[in-house]
C-alpha positions in Angstrom: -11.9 -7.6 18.5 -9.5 -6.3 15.8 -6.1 -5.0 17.4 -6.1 -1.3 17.2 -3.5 -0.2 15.4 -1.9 3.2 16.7 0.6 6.1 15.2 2.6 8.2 17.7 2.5 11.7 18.3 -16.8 14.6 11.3 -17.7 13.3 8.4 -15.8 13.8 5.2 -16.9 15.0 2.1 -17.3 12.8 -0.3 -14.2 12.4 -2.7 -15.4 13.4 -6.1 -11.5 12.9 -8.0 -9.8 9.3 -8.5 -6.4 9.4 -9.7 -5.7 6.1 -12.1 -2.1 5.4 -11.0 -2.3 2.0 -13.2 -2.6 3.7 -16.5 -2.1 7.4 -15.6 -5.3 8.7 -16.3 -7.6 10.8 -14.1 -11.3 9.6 -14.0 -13.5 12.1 -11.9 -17.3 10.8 -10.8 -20.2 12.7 -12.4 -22.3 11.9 -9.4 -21.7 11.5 -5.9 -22.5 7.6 -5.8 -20.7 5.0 -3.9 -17.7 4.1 -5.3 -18.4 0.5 -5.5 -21.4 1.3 -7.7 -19.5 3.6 -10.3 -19.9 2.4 -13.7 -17.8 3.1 -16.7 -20.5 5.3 -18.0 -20.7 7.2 -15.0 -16.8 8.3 -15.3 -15.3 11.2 -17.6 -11.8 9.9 -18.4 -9.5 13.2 -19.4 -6.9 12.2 -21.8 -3.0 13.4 -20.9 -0.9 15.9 -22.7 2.5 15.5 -24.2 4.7 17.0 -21.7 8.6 18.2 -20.7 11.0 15.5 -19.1 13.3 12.9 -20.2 13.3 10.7 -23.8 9.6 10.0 -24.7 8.9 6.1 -24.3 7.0 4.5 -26.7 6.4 5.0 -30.9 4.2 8.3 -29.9 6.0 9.6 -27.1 2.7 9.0 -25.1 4.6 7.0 -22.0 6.3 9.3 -20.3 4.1 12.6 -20.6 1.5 10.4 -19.0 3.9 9.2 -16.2 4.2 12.8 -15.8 0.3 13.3 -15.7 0.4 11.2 -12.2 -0.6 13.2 -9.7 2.1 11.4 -7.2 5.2 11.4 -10.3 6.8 14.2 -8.7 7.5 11.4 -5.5 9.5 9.0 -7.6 10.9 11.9 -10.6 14.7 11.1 -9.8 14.4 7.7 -9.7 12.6 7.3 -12.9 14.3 9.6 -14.9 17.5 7.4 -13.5 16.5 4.4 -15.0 15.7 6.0 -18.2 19.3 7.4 -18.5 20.9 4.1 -17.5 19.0 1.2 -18.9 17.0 2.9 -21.3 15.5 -0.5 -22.6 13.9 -1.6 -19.2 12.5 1.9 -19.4 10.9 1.2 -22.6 9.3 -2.4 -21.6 8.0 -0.5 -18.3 6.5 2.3 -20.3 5.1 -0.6 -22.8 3.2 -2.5 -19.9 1.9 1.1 -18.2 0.0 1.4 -21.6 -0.8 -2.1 -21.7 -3.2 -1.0 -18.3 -4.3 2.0 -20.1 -6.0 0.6 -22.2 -8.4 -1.4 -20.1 -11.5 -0.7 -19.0 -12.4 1.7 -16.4 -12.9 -0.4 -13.3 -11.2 -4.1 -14.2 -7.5 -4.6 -14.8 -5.1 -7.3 -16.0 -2.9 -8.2 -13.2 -1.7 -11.3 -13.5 2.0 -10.1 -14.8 1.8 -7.4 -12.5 1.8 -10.0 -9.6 4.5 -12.3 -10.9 5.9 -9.0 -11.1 5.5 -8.4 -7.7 6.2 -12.0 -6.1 9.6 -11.3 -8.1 10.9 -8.4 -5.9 11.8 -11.3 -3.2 15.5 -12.8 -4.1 16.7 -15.9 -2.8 17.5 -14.8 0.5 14.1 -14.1 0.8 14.2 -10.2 0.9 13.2 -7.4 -0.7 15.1 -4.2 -1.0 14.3 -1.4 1.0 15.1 2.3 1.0 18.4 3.5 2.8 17.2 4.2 6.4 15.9 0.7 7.1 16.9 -1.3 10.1 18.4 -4.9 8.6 16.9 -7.6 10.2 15.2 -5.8 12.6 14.5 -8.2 15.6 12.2 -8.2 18.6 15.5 -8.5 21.0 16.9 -4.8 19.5 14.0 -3.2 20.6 12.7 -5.4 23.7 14.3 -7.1 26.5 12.3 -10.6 26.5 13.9 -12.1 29.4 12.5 -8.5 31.6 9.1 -9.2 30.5 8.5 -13.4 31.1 6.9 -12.6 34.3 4.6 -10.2 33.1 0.9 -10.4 31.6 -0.3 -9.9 28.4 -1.8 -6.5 29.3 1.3 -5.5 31.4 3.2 -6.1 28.4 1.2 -4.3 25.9 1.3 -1.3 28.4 5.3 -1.2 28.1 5.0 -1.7 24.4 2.5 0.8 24.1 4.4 3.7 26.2 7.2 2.9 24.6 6.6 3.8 21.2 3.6 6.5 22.3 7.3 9.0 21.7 8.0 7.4 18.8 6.8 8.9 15.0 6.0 5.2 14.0 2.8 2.8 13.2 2.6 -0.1 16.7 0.3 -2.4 17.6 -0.5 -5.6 20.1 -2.9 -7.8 18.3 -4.2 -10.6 19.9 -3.0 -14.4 18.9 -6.3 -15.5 17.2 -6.4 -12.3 15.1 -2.3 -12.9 14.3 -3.3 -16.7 13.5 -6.1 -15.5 11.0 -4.1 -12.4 9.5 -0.9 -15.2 9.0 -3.3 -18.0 7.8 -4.7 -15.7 4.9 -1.3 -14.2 4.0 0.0 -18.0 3.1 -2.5 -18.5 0.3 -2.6 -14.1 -0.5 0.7 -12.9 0.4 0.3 -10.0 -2.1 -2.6 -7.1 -2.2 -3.3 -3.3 -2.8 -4.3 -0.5 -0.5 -5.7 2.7 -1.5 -4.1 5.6 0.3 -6.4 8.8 0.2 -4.5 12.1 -1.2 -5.4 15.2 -1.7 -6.4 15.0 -5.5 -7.8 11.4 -5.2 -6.1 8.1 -4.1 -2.8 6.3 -4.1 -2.3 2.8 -4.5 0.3 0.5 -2.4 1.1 -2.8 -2.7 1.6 -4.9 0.1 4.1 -8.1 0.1 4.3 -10.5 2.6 7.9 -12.0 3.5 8.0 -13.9 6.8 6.4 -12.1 9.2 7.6 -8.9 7.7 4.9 -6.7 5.4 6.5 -4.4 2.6 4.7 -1.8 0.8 5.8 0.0 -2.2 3.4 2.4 -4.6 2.2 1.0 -7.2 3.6 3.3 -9.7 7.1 3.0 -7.7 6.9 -1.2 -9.7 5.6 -0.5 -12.6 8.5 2.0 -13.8 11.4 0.4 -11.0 10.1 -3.2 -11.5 12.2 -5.3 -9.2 14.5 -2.6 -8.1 11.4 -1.1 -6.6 12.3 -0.4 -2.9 10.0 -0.7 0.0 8.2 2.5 1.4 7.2 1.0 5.0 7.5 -2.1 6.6 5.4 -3.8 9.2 7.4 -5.7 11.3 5.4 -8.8 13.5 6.8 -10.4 16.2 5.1 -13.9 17.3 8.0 -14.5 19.9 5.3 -14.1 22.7 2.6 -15.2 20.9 1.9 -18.9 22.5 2.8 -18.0 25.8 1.3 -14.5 26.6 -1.4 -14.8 23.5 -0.3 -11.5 21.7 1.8 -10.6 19.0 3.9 -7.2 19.1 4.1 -5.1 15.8 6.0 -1.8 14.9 6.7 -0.1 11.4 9.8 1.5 9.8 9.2 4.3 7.1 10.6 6.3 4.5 9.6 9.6 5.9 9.9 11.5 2.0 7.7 9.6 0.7 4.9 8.7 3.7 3.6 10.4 7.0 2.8 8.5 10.4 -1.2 9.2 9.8 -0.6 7.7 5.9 1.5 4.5 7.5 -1.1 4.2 10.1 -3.9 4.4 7.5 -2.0 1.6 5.1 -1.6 -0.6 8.4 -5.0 -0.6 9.2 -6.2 -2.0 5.9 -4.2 -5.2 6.6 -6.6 -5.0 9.6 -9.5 -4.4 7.0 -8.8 -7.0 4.5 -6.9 -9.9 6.4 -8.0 -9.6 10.2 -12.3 -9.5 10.1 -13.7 -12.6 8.9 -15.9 -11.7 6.2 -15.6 -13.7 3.7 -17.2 -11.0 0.6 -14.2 -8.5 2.3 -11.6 -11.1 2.5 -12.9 -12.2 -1.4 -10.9 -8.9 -3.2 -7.4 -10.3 -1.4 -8.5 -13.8 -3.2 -9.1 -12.4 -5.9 -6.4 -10.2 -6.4 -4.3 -13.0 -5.8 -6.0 -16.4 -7.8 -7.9 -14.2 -10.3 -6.1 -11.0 -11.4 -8.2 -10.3 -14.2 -11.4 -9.8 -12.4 -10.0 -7.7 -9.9 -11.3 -4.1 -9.2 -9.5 -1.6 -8.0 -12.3 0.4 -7.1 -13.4 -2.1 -4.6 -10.7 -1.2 -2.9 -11.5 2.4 -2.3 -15.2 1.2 -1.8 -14.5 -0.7 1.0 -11.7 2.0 2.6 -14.7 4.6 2.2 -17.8 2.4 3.5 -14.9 1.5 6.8 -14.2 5.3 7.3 -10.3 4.1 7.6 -8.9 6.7 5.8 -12.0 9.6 6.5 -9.8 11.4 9.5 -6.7 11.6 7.1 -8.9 13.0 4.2 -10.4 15.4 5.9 -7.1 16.9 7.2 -5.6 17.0 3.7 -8.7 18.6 2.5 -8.1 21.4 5.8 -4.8 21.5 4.7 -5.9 22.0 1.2 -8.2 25.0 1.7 
């Protein structure tokens, strides 16, 4: 059984609007067919318009008005238009490689610098930077008293760890030691891979980097224009302390609360379930590819697979309520 994966404190309409965060285009489906099925001839892509904001990028001005176009550009505004005033020639080779994934074809995408891009954000200490707020080093013993709980059973102990952060606003779990040993096997070979985050006018991507036990995720968009200043968003801490004794391993997650909910960290947490913890192989096959053979990955598989799960139906619905 997969570990359930909790957050403190019917079916959904099909989602007819994709947002393209990797090129900033906005392709909406003609017909309500799985997403895994959608063809490039069965999506009308809208060209952007030149808009308002800081120096153009690029010959034509095209890079930033279609920065600008992103749904989600209003989240990382500041920090872009930062970069632009005060290295204005990393802004430029961002912009560059932005169009670079415009250009490509609806559904496939050339990754393989955006990984090494990606694999770069961990210095030689072996972290990654992370947004003010975050607890450094955050260890098992600063939340839990281990020597209190060495007498207790696995269950007993997942009871206290449960109640304890049922008061909390964060993302917990207790996930078994064979499930742990698969996720951890997998994230040795594919420490790196994208989730799809449902929004109200379509789907945000995150990107997920493994670092010792510790699992950072910042949106895509967040690299391409911060590149390896980009700072994590949430991080899912594991904690394998207990894990030969009692057979469990304790997780919690950390946030930066502008930019993500509780429901939207749970939701990104339970796609490490989805693509790491159940062993099937065609499922686990996008995190291999993503990682081994960037330019035959689909991000639309992604979305197929969050939609056929139902992971992210509950928080689509209520952003659709909210919506109306």
């Amino acid at each position: 059984m997969v570990a359930v994966v909790s957050a403190a404190g019917g079916a959904c309409p099909t989602v007819l609007q994709v947002a393209g965060l990797y090129r900033g285009l906005c392709a909406v489906r003609s017909c309500a067919l799985g997403l895994g099925l959608v063809s490039p001839a069965q999506l009308c892509v809208f060209p952007v318009g030149r808009g308002s904001g800081p120096p153009s990028g690029g010959a034509d001005g095209r890079g930033v008005s279609e920065l600008e176009a992103n749904p989600f550009y209003d989240h990382y505004r500041d920090k872009i238009q930062q970069l632009c005033r005060s290295d204005p020639a990393a802004f430029e080779s961002r912009l560059e490689k932005c169009s670079e994934f415009r250009k490509q074809p609806v559904e496939h995408s050339k990754q393989s610098d955006f990984i090494r891009c990606v694999e770069q954000k961990t210095d030689a200490s072996g972290k990654q930077p992370v947004s003010k707020g975050f607890t450094k080093d955050k260890t098992l013993s600063s939340i839990f008293n281990i020597e209190m709980v060495k007498d207790k059973t696995a269950e007993e102990i997942k009871q206290i760890w449960q109640q304890y952060f049922s008061a909390k606003d964060t993302v917990y779990a207790v996930i078994p030691k064979e499930k742990f040993d698969l996720i951890w096997n997998r994230a040795q070979s594919c420490p790196t891979f994208l989730c799809a985050l449902p929004r109200r006018d379509g789907y945000e991507f995150f990107v997920g980097q493994w670092t010792g036990t510790e699992l950072h995720f910042t949106a895509l968009i967040n690299i391409q224009t911060r590149g390896d200043a980009a700072a994590s968003r949430l991080i899912l801490y594991h904690y394998p302390e207990l894990k030969e004794e009692k057979g469990i391993v304790l997780m919690t997650a950390e946030m930066d609360s502008t930019f993500l909910s509780v429901a939207e960290a749970q939701c990104i947490a339970n796609q490490v379930q989805l693509f790491y913890a159940i062993d099937q192989k065609e499922i686990f096959g996008l995190v291999e590819t993503f990682n081994f053979r960037p330019n035959e990955f689909k991000y639309m598989s992604v979305i197929a697979e969050l939609e056929q799960s139902g992971l992210g139906a509950e928080l689509k619905c209520a952003q659709n309520q909210d919506k109306t």
